[in-house]
N, C-alpha and C positions, 0 to 999 in steps of 0.2 A: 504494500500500500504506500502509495506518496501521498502525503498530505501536501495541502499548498495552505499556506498562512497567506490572505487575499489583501492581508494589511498592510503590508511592506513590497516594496520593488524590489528589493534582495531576498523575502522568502518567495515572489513570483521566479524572481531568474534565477533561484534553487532550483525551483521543481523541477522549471521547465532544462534545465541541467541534469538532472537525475531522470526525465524522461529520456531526455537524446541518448545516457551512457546505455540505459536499459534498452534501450533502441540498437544501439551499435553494438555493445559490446556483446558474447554468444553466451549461452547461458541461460540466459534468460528468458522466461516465458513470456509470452507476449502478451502486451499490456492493453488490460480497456479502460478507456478514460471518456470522463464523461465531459463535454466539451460544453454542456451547459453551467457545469461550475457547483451546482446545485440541486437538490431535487424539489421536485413539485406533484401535485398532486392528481395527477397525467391528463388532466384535461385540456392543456395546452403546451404547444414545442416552444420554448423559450428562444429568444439569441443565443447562438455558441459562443462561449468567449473564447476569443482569439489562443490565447496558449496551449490550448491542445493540439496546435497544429502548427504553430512556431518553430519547430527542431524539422519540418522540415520533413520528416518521414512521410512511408507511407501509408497512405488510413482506409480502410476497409468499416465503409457504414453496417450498424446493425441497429434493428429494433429489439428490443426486449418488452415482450408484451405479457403482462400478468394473467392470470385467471381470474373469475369473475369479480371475486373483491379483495385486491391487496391489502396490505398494513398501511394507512397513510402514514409516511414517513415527515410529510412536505414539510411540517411545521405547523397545520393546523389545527394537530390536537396536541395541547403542551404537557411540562411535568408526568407526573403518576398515570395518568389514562395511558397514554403511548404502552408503556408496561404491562399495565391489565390488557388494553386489545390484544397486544402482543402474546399474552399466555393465553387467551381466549380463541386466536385464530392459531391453532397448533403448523399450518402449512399453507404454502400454498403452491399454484402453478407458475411453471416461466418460461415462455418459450423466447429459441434467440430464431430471428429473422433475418 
């Protein structure tokens, strides 16, 4: 996992540092990044921001589409609830496209 700290220009030109070596160097399994930066709550395709795609490689699109009702993740249900859902909906589906 990379994180990206979105706070500073030196943790952006990290990541996007550690993406390029994970890119180049062999070894390594190849990496999904999510180009929107953030998740939501899939009822809308957001802007990509720009650094997923800065180093320059190359990028093979996929969709990842849920089953009938995922976990919202997005941010819209805060603290404690997220958890309870969480243990509530034991699984779900994923398909990659």
């Amino acid at each position: 996992t990379i994180f990206v700290d979105r706070r500073t220009a030196e943790a952006r030109a990290e990541a996007a540092n550690t993406i390029k070596r994970r890119c180049l160097e062999p070894g390594w399994p190849r990496l999904l990044v999510f180009p929107e930066g953030t998740v939501t709550n899939g009822s809308a395709l957001i802007q990509f921001r720009p650094g997923a795609f800065a180093v320059g490689e190359a990028v093979q699109p996929v969709i990842l589409r849920y089953g009938t009702r995922p976990l919202d993740v997005s941010g819209a249900v805060r603290g404690y609830e997220v958890f309870l859902y969480a243990m509530l909906q034991p699984a779900n589906s994923l398909s990659v496209e």
